[in-house]
N, C-alpha and C positions, 0 to 999 in steps of 0.2 A: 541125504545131505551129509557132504563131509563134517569130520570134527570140528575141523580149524573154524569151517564155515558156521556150524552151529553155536561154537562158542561166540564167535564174533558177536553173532544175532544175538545171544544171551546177553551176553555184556554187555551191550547196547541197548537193548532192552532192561537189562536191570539196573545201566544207569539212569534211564527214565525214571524206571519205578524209582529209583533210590532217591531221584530229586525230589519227585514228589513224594516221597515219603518224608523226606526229610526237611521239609516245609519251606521249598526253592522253588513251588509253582510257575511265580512271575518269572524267573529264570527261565527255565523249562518251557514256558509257554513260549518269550521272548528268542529262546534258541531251536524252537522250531518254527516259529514264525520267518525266522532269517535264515533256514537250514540249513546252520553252519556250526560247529561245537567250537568251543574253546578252544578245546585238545582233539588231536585227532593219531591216532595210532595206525603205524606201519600197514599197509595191507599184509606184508610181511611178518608182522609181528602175531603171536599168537599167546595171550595169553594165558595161563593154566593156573589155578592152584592145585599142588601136589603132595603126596608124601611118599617117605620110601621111607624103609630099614634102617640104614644109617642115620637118618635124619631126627630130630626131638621136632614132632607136632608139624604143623600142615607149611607149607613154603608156596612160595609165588614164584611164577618160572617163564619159561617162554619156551612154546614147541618150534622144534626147527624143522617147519614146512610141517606135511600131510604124513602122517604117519611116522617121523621124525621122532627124534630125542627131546628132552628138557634140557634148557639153560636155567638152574637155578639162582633167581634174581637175589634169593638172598644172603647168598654168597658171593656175588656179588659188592652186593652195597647190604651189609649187613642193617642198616639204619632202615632200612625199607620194613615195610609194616609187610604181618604175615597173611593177610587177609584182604580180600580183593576188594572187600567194602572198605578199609581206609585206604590201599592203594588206590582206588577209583573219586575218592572224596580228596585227594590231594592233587588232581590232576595232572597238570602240564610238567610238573615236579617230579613226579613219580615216573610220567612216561616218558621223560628225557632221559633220566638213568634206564628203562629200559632200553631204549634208544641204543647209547652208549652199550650196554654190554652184547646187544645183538651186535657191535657194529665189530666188539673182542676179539672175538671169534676164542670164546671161551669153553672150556670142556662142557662136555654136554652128556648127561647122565642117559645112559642107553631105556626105551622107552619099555623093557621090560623090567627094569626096575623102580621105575614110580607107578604108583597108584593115583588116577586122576581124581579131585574130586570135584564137586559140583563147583561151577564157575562164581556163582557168589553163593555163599553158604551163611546160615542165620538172619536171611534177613528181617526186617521187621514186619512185613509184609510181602504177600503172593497175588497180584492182580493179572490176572489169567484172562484173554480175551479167545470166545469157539467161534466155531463157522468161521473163524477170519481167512478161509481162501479158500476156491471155488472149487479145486477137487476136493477138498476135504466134505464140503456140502456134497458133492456127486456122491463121494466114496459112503455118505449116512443117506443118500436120498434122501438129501431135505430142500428146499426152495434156499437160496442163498438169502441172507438176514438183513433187513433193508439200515436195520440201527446193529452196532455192536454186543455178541452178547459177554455180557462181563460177567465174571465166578471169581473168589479166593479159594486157597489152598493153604492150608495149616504149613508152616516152615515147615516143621518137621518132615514134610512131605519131599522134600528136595532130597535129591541123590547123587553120584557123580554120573558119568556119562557111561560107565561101564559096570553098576551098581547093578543088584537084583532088585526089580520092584518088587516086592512081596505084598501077594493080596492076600488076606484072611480067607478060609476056606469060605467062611458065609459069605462074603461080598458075589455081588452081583453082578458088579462093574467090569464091561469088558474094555482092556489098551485099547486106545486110540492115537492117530497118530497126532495130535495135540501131545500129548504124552511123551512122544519122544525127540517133539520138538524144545520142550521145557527143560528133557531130562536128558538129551541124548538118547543111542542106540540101548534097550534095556530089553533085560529078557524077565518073562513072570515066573512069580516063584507061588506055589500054593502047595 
């Protein structure tokens, strides 16, 4: 799964979660019922929270295309929040200026200079759904799961997409590819 693609899924998914974390159920419920979102972001558009070198603390950006550079948004429009969880809680607001600076054609920080990180970081909670697709059931030989199986995951468990997972020598736990659906491409570290 490309990046652009697994971020998408992510943020999309952790605006789910984030509804209903944030006590928007009826919302949430009402806009998958109708499945249609408020806001709806560029297939074009990608995007990343980052840091690099020059920078003070994490920035919100936008990847130009697959393997592409960063536009960082907060240079941009410096009003823009540096975190994906209030740029995502502010919606149609927020993704209209990115809109706008995708449309710039603004300098774009070559992608060896930012470090990605994880597409929403701290959040309040991690609801984790397994077995949800049928190679992955072949790839464990298990019977595919007739109800969803649902797990959390401690925040702190969140990494960027190019992050080392680090397992403790004791763990038992072998990667799965759940794992690098959540976390992106990662490599083990023991």
């Amino acid at each position: 799964m490309a990046l652009g693609s697994s971020i998408s899924w992510i943020l999309l998914f952790s605006l789910q979660a984030l509804m209903l974390v944030s006590g928007r159920r009826r919302l949430l419920t009402a806009l998958l019922q109708a499945q249609k979102w408020p806001f709806q972001p560029s297939r074009d558009m990608r995007l990343v929270q980052f840091q690099a070198p020059h920078l003070v603390g994490p920035h919100l950006g936008l990847e130009t295309g697959n393997g592409g550079g960063v536009i960082n948004l907060n240079a941009f429009d410096p009003t823009l929040p540096r975190m994906m969880t209030q740029f995502l809680e502010q919606g149609e607001a927020t993704l209209s200026v990115a809109r706008r600076a995708l449309a710039a054609q603004l300098p774009v920080l070559p992608r060896s200079e930012v470090t990605f990180l994880a597409p929403v970081t701290r959040p309040d909670k991690v609801v984790c759904v397994g077995m949800n697709y049928v190679d992955h059931c072949k790839e464990q030989n298990v019977p595919v799961p007739k109800e969803p199986i649902i797990f959390s995951k401690f925040a702190s468990s969140i990494v960027g997409p190019y992050d080392e997972v680090v397992l403790p020598p004791e763990s038992q736990v072998s990667a799965s590819p759940l794992l690098s659906l959540v976390t992106g491409p990662t490599r083990r570290v023991f």
